[in-house]
N, C-alpha and C positions, 0 to 999 in steps of 0.2 A: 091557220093561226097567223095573225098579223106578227108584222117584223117589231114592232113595239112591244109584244105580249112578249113575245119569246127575248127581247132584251130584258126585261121585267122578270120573267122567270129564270131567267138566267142571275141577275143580279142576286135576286132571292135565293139561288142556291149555292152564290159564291160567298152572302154574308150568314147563311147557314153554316157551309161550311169555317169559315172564320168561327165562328160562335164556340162549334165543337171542339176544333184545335181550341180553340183557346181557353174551354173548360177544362180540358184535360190539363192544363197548365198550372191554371188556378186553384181546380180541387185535390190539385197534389198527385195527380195518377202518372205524370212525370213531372219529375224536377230537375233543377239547374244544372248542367251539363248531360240528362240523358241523349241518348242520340235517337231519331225519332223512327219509327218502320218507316220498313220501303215505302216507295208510292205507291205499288201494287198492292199490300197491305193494308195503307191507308184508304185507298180508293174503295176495297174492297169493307172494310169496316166502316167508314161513313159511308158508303153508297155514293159517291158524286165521282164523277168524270177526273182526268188525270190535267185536262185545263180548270175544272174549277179548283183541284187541292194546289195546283202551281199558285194561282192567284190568291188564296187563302191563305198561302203558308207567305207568300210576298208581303201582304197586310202585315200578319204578325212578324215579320222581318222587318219592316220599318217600324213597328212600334217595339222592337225591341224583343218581344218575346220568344224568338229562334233565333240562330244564326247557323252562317254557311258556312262552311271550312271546304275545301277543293279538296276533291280526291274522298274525303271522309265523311259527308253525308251532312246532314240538319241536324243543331241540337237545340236542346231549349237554354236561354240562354238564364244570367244572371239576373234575378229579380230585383226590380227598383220600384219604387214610389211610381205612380201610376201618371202617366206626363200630363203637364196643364192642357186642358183641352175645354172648348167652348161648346156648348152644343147650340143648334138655329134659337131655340127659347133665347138662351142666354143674353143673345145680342141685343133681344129686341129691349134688355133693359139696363143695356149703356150705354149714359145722359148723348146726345149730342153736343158737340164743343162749340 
């Protein structure tokens, strides 16, 4: 397997994994202040490695949807309006100045 495939599958399974945390969030299966399972649990329920849920749960730590507390684990955090975001389409339709 080339080193390009296995970056590509890789990627593909850290925005799988994203996807799943962040269904769980969305369809209500945890909400705003729960604290989330271990990673051994997590790992074990989505199936993905203990680097791809670090970096999934990182994603959803910058967009707001977890947070960290020291000492006490990840929880889900407070629900907001879902942040302004562009996607690649987007751009291609505004005007140049």
């Amino acid at each position: 397997m080339a080193i390009a495939d296995q970056t590509e599958r890789g990627a593909d399974t850290t925005r799988s994994g994203v996807e799943k945390l962040r269904a769980y969030v969305m369809n209500g299966t945890w909400v705003a202040g729960d604290k989330l399972p271990t990673q051994a649990d997590l790992c074990a329920e989505l199936g993905v490695s203990r680097s791809v849920l670090r970096e999934a749960m990182a994603s959803l730590k910058a967009e707001g949807l977890l947070t960290s507390r020291q000492g006490a684990g990840v929880f889900v955090g407070k629900q907001s309006p879902s942040p302004f975001r562009l996607a690649g389409d987007d751009l291609d339709q505004i005007p140049a100045s």
